[in-house]
C-alpha positions as CSV (number, residue, x, y, z in Angstrom):
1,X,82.1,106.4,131.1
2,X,78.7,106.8,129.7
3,X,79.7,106.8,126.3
4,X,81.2,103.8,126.4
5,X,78.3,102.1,128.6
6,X,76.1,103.1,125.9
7,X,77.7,100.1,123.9
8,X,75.7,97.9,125.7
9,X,72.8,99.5,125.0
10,X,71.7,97.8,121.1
11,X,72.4,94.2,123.3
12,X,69.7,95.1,125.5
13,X,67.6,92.1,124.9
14,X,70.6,89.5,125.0
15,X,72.0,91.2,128.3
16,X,68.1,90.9,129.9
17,X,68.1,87.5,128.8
18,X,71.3,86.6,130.5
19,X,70.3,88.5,133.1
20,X,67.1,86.4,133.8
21,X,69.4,83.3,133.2
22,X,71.1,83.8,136.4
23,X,68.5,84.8,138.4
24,X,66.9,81.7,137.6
25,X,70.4,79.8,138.7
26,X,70.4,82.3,141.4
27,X,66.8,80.9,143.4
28,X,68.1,77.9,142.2
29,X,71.0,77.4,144.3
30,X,69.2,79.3,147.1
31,X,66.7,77.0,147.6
32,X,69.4,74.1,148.2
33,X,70.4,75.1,151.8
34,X,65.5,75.0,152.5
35,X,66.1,71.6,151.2
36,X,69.0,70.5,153.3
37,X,67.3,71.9,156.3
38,X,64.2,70.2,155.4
39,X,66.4,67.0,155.5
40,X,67.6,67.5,158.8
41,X,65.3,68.7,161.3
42,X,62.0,66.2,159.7
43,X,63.5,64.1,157.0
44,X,66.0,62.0,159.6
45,X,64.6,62.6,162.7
46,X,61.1,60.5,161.0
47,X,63.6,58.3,159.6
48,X,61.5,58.7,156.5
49,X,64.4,56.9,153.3
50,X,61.8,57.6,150.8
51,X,61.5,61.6,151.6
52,X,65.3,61.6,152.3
53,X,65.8,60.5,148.7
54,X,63.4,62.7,146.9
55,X,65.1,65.8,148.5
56,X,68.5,64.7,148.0
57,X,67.2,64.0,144.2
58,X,65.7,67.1,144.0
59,X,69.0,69.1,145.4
60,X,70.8,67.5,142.4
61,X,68.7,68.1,140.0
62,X,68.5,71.9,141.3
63,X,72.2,71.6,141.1
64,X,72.7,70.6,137.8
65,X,69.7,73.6,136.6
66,X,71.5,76.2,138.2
67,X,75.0,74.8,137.0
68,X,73.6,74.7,133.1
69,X,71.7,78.1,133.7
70,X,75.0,79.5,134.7
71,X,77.3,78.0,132.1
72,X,74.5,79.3,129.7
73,X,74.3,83.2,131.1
74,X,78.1,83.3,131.3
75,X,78.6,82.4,127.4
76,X,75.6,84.6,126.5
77,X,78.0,87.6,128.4
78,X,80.9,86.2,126.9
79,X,79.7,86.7,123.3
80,X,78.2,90.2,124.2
81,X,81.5,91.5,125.8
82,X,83.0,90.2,122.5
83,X,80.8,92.3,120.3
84,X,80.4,95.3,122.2
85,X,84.0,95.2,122.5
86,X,85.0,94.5,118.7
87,X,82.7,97.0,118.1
88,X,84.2,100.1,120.7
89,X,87.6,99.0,119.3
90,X,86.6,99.8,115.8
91,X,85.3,102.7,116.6
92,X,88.0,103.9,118.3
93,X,90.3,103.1,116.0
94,X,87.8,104.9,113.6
95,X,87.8,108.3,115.9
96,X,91.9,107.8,116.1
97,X,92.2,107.7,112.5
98,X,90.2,111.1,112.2
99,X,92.0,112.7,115.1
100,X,93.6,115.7,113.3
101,X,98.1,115.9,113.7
102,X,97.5,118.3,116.6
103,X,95.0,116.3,118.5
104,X,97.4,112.6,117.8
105,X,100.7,115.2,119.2
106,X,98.8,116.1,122.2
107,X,97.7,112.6,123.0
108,X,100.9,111.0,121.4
109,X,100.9,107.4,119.4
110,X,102.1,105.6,122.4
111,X,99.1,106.3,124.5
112,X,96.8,105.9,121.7
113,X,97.9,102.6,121.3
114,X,97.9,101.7,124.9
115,X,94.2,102.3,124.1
116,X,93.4,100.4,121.6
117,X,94.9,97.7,122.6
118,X,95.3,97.6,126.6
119,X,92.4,99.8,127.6
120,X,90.1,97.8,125.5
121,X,91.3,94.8,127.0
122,X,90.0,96.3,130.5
123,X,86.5,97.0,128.9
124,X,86.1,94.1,127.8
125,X,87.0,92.1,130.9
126,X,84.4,94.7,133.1
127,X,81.8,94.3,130.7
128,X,82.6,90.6,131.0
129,X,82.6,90.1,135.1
130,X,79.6,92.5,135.5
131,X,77.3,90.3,133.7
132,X,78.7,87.5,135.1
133,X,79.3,87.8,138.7
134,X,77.9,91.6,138.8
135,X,74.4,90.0,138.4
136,X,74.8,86.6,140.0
137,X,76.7,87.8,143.4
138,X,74.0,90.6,144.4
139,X,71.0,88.4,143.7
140,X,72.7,85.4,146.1
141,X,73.2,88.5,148.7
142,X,69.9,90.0,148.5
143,X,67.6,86.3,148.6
144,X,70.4,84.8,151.0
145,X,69.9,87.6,153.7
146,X,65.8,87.7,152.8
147,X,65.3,84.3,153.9
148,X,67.7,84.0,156.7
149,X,65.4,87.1,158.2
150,X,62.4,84.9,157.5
151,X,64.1,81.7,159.1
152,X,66.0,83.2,161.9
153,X,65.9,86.9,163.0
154,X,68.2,87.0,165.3
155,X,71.5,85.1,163.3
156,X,70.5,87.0,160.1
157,X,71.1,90.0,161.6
158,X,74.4,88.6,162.5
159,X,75.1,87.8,158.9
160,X,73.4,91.1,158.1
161,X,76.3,93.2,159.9
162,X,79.1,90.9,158.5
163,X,77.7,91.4,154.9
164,X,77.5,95.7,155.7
165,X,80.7,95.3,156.6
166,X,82.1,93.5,153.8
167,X,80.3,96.1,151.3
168,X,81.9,99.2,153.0
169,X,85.6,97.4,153.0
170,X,84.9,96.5,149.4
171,X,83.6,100.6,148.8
172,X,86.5,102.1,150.6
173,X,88.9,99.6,148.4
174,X,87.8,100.5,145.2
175,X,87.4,104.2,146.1
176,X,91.0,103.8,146.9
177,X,92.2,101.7,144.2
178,X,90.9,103.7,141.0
179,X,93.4,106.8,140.8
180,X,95.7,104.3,141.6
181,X,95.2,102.0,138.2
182,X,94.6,105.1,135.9
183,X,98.2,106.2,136.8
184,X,99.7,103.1,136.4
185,X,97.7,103.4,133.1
186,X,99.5,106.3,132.3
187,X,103.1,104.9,133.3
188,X,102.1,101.7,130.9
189,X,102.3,104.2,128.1
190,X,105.3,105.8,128.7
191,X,106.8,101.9,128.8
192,X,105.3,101.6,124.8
193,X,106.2,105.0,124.0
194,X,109.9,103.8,124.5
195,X,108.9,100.4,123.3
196,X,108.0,102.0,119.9
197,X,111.1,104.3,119.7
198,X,114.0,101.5,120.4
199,X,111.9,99.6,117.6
200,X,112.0,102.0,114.8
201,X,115.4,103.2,115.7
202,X,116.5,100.1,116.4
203,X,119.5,100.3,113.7
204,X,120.8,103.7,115.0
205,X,120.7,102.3,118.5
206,X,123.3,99.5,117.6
207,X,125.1,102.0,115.4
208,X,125.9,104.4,118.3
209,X,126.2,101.5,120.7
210,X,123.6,102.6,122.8
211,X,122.1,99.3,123.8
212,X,123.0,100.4,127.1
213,X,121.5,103.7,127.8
214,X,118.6,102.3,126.1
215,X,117.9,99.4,128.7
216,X,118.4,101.4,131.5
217,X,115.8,104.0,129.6
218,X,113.7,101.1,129.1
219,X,114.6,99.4,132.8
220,X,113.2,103.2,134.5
221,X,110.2,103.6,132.6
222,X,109.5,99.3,133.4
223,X,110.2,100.1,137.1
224,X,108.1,103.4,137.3
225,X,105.2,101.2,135.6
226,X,105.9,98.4,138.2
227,X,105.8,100.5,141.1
228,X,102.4,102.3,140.0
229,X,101.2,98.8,139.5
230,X,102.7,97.8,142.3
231,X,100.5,100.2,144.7
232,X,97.3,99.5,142.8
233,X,97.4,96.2,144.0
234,X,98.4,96.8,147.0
235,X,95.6,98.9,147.7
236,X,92.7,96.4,145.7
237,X,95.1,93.5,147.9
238,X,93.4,94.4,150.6
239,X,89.7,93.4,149.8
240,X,90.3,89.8,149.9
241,X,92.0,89.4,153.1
242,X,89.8,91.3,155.0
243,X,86.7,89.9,153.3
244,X,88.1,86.8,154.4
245,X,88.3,87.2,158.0
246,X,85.1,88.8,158.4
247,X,83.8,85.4,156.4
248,X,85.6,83.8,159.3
249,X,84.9,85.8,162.3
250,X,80.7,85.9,160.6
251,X,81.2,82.2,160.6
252,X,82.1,82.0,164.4
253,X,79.3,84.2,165.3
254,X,76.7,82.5,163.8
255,X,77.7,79.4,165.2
256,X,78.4,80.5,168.5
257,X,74.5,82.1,168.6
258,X,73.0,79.7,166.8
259,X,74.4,76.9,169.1
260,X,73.2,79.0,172.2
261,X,69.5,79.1,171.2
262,X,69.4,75.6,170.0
263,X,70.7,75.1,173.6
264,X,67.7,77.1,174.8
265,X,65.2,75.1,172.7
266,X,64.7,78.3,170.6
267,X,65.7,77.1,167.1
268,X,65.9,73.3,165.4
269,X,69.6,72.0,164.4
270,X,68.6,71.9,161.1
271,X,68.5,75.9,160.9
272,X,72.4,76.0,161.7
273,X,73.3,73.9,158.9
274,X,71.3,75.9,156.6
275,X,72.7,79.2,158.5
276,X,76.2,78.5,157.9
277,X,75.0,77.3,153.8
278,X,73.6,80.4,153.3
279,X,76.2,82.1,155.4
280,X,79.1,80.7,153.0
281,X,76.9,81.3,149.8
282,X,76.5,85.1,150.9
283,X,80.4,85.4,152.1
284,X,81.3,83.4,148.7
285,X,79.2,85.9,147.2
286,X,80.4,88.8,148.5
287,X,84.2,88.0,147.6
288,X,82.4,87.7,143.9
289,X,81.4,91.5,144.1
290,X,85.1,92.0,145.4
291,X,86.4,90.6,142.4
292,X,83.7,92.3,140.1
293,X,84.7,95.8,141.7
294,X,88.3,95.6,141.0
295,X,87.7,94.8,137.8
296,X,85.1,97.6,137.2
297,X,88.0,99.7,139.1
298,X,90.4,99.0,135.8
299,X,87.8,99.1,133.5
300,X,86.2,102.6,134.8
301,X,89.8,104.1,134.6
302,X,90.7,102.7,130.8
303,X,86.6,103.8,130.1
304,X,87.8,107.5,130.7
305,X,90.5,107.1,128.6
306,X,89.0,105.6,125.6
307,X,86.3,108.4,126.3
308,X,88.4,110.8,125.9
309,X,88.5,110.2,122.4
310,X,85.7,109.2,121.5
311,X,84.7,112.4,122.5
312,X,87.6,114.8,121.5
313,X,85.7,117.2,118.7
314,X,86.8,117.8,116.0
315,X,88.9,120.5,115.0
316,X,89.2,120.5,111.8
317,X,85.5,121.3,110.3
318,X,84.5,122.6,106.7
319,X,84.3,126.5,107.4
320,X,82.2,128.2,104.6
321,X,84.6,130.9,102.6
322,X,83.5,133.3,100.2
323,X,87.0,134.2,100.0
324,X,89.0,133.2,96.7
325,X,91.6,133.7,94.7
326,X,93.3,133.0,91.4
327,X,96.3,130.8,92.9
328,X,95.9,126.8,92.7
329,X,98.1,127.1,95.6
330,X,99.3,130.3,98.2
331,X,99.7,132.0,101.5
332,X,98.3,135.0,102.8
333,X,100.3,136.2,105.6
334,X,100.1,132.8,107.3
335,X,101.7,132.1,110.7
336,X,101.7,129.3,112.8
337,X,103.4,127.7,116.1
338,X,102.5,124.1,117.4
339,X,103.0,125.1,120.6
340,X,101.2,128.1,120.6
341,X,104.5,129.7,122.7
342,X,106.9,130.7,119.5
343,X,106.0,130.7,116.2
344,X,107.1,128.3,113.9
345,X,106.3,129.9,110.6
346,X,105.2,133.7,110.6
347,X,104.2,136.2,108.3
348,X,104.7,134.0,105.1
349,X,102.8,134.7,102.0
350,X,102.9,133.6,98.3
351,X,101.0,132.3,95.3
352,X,101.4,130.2,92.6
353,X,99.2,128.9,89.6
354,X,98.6,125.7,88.1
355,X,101.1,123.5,86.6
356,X,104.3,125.7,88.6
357,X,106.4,124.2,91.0
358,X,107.5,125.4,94.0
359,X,110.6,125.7,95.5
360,X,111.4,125.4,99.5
361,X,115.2,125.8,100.7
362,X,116.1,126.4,104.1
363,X,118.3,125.3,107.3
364,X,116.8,122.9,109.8
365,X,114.3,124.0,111.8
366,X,113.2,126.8,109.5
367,X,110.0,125.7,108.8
368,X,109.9,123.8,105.3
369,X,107.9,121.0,106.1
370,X,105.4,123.0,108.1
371,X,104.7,125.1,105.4
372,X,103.7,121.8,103.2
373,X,101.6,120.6,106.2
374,X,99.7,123.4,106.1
375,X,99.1,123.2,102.7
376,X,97.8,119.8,102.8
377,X,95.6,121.1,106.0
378,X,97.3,118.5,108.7
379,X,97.4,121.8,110.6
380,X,95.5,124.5,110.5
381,X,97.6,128.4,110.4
382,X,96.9,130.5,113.3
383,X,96.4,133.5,111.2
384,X,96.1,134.0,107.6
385,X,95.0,132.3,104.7
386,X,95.8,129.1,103.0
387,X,95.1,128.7,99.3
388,X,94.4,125.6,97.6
389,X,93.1,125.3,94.5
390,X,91.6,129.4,94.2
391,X,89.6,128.4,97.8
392,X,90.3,128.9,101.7
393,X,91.5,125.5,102.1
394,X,88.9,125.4,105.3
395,X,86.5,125.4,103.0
396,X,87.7,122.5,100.4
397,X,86.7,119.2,101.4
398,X,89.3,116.6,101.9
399,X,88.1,114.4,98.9
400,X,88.7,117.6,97.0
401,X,92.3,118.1,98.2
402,X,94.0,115.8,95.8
403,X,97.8,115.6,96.8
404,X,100.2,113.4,96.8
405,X,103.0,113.3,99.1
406,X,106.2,111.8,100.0
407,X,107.5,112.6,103.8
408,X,110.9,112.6,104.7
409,X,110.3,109.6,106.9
410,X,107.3,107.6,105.8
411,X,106.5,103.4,106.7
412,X,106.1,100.8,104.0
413,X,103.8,98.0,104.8
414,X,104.6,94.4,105.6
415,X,102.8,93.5,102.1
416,X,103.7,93.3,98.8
417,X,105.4,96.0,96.3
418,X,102.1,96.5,94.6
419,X,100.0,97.1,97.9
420,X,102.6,99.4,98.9
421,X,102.4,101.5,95.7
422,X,98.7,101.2,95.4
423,X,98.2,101.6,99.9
424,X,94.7,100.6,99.8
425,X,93.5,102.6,96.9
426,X,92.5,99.3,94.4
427,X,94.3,101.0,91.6
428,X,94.7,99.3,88.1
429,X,98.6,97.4,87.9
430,X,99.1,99.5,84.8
431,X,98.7,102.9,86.7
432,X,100.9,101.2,89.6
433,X,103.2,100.2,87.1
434,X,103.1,103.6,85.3
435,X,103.7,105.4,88.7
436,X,106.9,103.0,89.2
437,X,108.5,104.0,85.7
438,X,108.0,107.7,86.5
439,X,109.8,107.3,90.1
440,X,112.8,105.8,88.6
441,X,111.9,102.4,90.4
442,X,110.6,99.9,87.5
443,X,114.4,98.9,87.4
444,X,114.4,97.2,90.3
445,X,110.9,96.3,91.0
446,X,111.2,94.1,87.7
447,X,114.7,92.6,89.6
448,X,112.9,91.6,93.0
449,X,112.0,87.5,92.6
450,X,108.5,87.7,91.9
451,X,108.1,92.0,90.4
452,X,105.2,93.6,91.8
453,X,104.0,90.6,93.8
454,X,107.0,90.4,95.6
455,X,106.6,90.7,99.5
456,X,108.8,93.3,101.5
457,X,109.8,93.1,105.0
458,X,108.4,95.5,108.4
459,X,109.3,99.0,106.8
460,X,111.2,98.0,103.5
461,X,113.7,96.2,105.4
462,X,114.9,94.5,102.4
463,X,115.0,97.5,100.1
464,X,118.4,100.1,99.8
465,X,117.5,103.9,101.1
466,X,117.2,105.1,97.8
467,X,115.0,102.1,96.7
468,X,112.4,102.8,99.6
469,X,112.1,106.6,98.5
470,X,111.3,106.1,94.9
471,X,109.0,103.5,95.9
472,X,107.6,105.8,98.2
473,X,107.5,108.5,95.2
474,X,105.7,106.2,93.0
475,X,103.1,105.8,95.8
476,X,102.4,109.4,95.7
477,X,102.4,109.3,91.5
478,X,99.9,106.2,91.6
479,X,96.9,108.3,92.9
480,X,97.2,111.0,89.8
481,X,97.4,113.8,92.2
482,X,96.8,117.5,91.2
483,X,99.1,118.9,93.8
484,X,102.5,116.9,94.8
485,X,104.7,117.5,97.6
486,X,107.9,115.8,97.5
487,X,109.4,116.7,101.1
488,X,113.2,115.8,100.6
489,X,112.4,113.2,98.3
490,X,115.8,112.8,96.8
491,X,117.8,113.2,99.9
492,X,118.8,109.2,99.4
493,X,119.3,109.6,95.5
494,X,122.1,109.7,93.6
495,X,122.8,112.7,91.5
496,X,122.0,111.4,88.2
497,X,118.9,109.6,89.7
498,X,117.5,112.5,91.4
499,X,117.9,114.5,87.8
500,X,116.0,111.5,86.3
501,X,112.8,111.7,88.7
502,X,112.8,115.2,88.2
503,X,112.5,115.0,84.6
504,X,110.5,111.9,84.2
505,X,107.8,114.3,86.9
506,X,107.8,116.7,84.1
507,X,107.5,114.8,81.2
508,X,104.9,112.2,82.5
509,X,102.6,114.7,84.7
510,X,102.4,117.9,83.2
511,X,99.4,119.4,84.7
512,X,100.6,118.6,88.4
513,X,101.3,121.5,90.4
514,X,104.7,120.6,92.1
515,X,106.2,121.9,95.7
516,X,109.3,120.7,96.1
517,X,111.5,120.4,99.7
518,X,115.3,120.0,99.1
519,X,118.4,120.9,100.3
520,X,119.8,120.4,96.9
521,X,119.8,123.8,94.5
522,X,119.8,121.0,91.8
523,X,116.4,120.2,92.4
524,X,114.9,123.7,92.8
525,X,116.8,125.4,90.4
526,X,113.9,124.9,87.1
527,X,110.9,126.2,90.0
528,X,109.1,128.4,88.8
529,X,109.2,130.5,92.9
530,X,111.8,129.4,95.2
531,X,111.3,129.9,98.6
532,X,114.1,130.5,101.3
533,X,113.3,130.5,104.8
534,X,115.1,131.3,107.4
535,X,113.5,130.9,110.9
536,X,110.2,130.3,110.1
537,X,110.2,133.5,108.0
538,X,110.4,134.0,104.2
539,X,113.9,135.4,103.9
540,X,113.7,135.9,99.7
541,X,111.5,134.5,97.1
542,X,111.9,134.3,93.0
543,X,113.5,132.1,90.2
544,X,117.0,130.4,90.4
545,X,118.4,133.4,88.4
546,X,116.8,136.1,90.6
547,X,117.9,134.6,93.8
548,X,121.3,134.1,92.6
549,X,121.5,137.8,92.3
550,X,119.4,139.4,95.2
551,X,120.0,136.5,98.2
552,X,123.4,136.2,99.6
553,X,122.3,133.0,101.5
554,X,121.2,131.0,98.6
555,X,123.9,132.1,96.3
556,X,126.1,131.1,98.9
557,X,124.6,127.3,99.0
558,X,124.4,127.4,95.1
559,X,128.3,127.7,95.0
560,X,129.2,125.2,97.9
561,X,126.9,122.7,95.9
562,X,129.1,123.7,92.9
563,X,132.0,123.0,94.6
564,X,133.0,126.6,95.5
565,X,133.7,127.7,98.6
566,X,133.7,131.8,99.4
């Protein structure tokens, strides 16, 4: 939690000020109950108007100071939780954005947006409350119990006990409450996990007619989030009803002694009335601390969790290499296994130069589109070597590692087609629109209402399959890339389409060193090395031609794509 209390630390000055602010309001307010006693015990009994009125003036007017001091401190914290929070978010999302694949699959999207957006939230309201009633309430419990002791002994000790006790229900609470709020933390992600898979599969929910088995799904997850809710505030519950009646029973108590030694002549009237003002202000008080732990209870939890991040390392640093080799791109006996249990990819090795295209064929499962991550470091292999461009790619820099890349499954912004294309990267309309010829998608880019400028729905709603991956093609042309990975990125294509791209790729971006993902012999067969892997393992490498001859396997696909079944 440190980390993120350092936040506050560059507001130092604003949060002293405030700070001062409502100590000021703070003796304010506790001089009122001096004044009121003042009143009673000389004021009336001398039946003296003129001093009555100048106290009762000067209790307004100490009202209305500590009121304005108040509403002053508490915007003063409200613009500093603001900044410090703005700031933490952005930094966050910063540190998320930087977070290599492994680190995002260990602390999955769902959770990383629970917080960004929820545990943020928490921050903000801790930082918030502390600075309000954090410094306010302790300052009205410290002078309130300083000068009861100096006005009566005997009844602040009363309200001395009442206010220990109060502190160690609040303590016990709050110790209680914590573990309690970080799980129902954890259960509020699962709840957007699912959130964020019914709304990107949305269409193949009502396809299979699942609507069913996804509410209850979603109804389990909402109920499991519930119930861990449900026994944090149960638990923090507690603090206000038993703050309460020790409020009470301290109320009874101090009335009950105080009217016994006024009895005995020991203590003036007056002193009760100001007793029971101070009394309420320190009770009132102390229900203010209540309300300021729970919320440093929420906000300590989500602290830890943004924390986390923030201080995840990174995992992924340049590591000097005087390794090279003559391949733009290669393997050197490269394995690899997400989970660290089975391997996903072992034992594969090849090379290829500058300007050749790559091939990839293989089942499901076997490891195509791991073999491109790696490549394009999103992972890092467990042993080997990865090549890119002659160098260990741990050594390359990522400005240096110029690819362009089309995923099997990749979003389209809610923005127009030329942000889309260009994602960010300001680049000239003529390359964008260069890009778009080359993908096969000028066609209907100039058909769409207003061309380029034209504004597509949440994920290219409005846009066919086939439409959305040559837009997404033309994304990864627009950058000029040295080294293009097209991961099935004619699965949606039409024969005579797909042939297009592939040679519209050739013609238009000669020096481009191609890798190529398909399940299609069609669009492998002019690589210059195919690939064919078979569970996670390089089963046969070569040309179209030698392939055809040595590998059963793809010779066998070759002829079912031709029509011919053995």
């Amino acid at each position: 939690m440190g980390t993120v209390l350092g936040y506050l630390r560059p507001h130092g000055v604003r949060v002293a000020c405030g700070v001062t602010v409502k100590f000021t309001a703070a003796l304010l307010e506790l001089v009122l109950p001096l004044l009121l006693e003042h009143i009673v015990d000389v004021s009336v009994p001398a039946r003296d108007l003129a001093a009555i009125w100048l106290c009762g003036g000067l209790m307004a007017a100490l009202a209305f100071g500590a009121a304005f001091c108040n509403i002053t401190a508490n915007r003063m914290a409200a613009r500093v939780s603001m900044e410090v929070t703005e700031k933490l978010r952005g930094d966050l999302y910063g540190r998320t954005q930087r977070l290599s694949c492994a680190q995002m699959d260990r602390f999955s999207a769902s959770s990383l947006v629970s917080r960004l957006t929820n545990d943020t939230y928490n921050v903000h309201q801790m930082f918030d409350k502390v600075q309000r009633g954090g410094i306010r309430a302790p300052m009205l419990v410290l002078g309130g119990l300083v000068l009861t002791f100096l006005l009566e002994p005997a009844l602040a000790a009363v309200q001395l006990a009442v206010s220990l006790l109060t502190f160690l229900t609040i303590w016990q609470v709050t110790r209680r409450g914590i573990p309690h709020y970080a799980a129902a933390q954890e259960a509020g992600d699962t709840v957007v996990r699912i959130i964020r898979e019914n709304a990107s599969g949305v269409r193949v929910v009502k396809a299979l007619a699942c609507q069913g088995r996804e509410r209850q799904r979603f109804g389990e997850a909402s109920e499991a989030a519930r119930r861990a809710e449900e026994t944090a505030g149960c638990v923090m519950a507690a603090a206000n009803p038993l703050t309460d009646l020790l409020l009470n029973t301290g109320l009874v108590l101090v009335v009950l002694v105080g009217a016994l030694r006024v009895n005995a002549g020991q203590m003036p009237p007056g002193q009760i009335v100001a007793f029971l003002s101070y009394f309420t202000l320190i009770q009132t008080a102390t229900l203010g601390i209540a309300k300021v732990f729970i919320r440093i209870s929420k906000g300590a939890a989500s602290a830890r969790r943004i924390q986390e991040i923030l201080l995840e390392p990174e995992d992924q640093l340049l590591r000097p290499s005087a390794a090279s080799s003559g391949a733009e791109l290669g393997m050197d006996r490269v394995s690899f296994s997400y989970l660290g249990v089975e391997r996903d990819l072992a034992d594969v090795t090849f090379t290829l130069r500058k300007g050749e295209t790559l091939g990839i064929l293989g089942p499901t499962g076997s490891g195509k589109s791991t073999l491109a991550a790696l490549l394009m470091r999103l992972y890092d292999a467990g042993e080997g070597v990865v090549w890119v461009g002659g160098r260990d790619v741990t050594a390359v820099p990522r400005e240096e590692r110029r690819f362009g890349v089309v995923f099997q499954s990749e979003a389209l912004l809610n923005d127009s087609v030329y942000e889309n294309i260009s994602f960010l990267r300001n680049i000239p309309r003529e390359d964008v629109t260069a890009a778009a010829r080359t993908a096969q998608a000028w066609d209907f880019i100039q058909a769409l209402p207003e061309g380029l400028d034209s504004r597509l729905d949440i994920r290219g709603a409005n846009l066919s399959g086939g439409q959305r991956q040559r837009l997404l093609t033309a994304r990864a042309l627009a950058g000029k890339p040295s080294v293009l990975v097209l991961d099935s990125a004619d699965s949606a294509l039409d024969y005579a389409t797909a042939a297009a791209l592939r040679a519209a790729i050739r013609r238009d971006c000669p020096g481009v060193t191609l890798v190529v993902i398909s399940e299609r012999v069609a669009s492998l067969r002019d690589a210059d090395r195919i690939l064919v892997l078979e569970e996670g393992r390089i089963a046969a490498q070569g040309t179209h031609e030698e392939l055809l001859e040595r590998c059963a396997r793809y010779r066998h696909i070759a002829e079912l794509q031709r029509g011919v079944l053995l």
